[in-house]
C-alpha positions as semicolon CSV with decimal commas, in nm:
position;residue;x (nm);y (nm);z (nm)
1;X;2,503;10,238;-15,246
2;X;2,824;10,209;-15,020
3;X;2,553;10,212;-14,696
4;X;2,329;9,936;-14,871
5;X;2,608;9,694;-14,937
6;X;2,765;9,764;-14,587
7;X;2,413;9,675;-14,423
8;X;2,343;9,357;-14,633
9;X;2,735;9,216;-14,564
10;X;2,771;9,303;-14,207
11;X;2,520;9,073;-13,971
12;X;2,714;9,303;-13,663
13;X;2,872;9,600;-13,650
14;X;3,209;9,458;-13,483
15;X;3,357;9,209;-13,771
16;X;3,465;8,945;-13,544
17;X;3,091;8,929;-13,426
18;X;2,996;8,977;-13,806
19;X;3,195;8,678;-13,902
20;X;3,062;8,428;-13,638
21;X;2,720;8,535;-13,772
22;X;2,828;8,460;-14,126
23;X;2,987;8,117;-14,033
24;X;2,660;8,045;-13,827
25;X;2,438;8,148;-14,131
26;X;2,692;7,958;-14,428
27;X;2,625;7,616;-14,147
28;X;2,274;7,679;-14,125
29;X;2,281;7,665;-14,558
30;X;2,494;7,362;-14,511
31;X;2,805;7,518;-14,604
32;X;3,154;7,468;-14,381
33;X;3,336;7,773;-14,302
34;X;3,627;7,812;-14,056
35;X;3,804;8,140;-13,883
36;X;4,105;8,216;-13,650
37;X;4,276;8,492;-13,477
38;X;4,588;8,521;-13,550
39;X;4,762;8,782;-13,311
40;X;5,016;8,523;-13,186
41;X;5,165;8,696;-13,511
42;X;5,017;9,023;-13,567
43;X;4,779;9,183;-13,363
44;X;4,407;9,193;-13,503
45;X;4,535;8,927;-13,778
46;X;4,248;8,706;-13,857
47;X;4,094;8,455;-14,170
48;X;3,766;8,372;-14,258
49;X;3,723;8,078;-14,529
50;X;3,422;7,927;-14,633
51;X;3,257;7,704;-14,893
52;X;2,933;7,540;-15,012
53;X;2,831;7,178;-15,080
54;X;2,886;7,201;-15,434
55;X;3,227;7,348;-15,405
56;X;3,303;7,064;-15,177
57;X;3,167;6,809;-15,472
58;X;3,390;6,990;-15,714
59;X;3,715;7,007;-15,492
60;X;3,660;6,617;-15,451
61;X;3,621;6,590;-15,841
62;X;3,856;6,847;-15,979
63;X;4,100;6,926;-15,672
64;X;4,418;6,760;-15,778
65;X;4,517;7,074;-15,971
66;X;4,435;7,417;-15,778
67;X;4,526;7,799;-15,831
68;X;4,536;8,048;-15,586
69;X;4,441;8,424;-15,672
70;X;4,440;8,750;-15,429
71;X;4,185;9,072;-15,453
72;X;4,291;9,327;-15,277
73;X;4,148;9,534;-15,086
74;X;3,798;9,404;-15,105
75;X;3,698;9,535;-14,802
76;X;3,805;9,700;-14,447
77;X;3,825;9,521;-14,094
78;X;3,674;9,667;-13,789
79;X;3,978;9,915;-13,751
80;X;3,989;10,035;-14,164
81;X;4,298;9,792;-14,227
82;X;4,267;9,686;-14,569
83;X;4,100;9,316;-14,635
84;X;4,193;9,062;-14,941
85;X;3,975;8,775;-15,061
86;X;4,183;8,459;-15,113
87;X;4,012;8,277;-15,373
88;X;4,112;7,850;-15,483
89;X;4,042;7,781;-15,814
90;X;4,054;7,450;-15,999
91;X;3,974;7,398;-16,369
92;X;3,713;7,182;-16,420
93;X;3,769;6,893;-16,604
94;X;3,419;6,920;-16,816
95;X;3,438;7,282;-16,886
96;X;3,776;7,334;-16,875
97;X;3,752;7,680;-16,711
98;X;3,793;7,831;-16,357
99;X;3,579;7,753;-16,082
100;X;3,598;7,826;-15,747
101;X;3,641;7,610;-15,470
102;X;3,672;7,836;-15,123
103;X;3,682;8,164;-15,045
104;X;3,873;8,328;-14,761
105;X;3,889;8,699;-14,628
106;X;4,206;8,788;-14,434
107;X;4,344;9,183;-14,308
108;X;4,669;9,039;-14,355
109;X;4,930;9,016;-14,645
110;X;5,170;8,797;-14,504
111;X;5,184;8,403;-14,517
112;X;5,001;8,319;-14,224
113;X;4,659;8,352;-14,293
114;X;4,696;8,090;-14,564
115;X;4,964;7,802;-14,471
């Protein structure tokens, strides 16, 4: 099972390669996604967000109020550092429960990745 998953969420075997696929691939779906190194403060530090067009319709619509929640260890980097998936929430105003707005995927536990 572990193989199976690895092969369908890997589009390259190095991440940062992997992750430029994925942003090319969320673009092509007309998504937005956006990624940086970050070794300026750690080396191998990166993020990875992304979102689809109808999270972008409900930031606009139910944005003014947002949560932000951490899994980690989700996954491991090219070099078996730990990963954690960022996830903003905002409660929609209809339903009155969670939704997501954007995801992001960082190695990194400090405050970088998400100011």
């Amino acid at each position: 099972m572990k193989i199976h998953l690895r092969r369908q969420s890997q589009l390259h075997p190095s991440i940062a390669n992997s992750l430029i696929n994925w942003g090319t691939k969320i673009q092509n779906e007309r998504g937005y996604f956006t990624s940086k190194n970050l070794d300026r403060h750690e080396e191998g530090m990166f993020f990875f967000a992304f979102m689809s067009q109808w999270q972008l319709k409900l930031l606009k619509e139910n944005g003014d109020l947002v949560c932000l929640d951490s899994t980690h260890k989700t996954c491991v980097d090219g070099t078996n550092h730990h990963c954690y998936l960022y996830t903003l929430v905002a409660r929609c105003r209809i339903t009155g429960k969670g939704k997501p707005l954007t995801w992001m995927i960082t190695n990194s536990q400090a405050q970088y990745p998400i100011l």
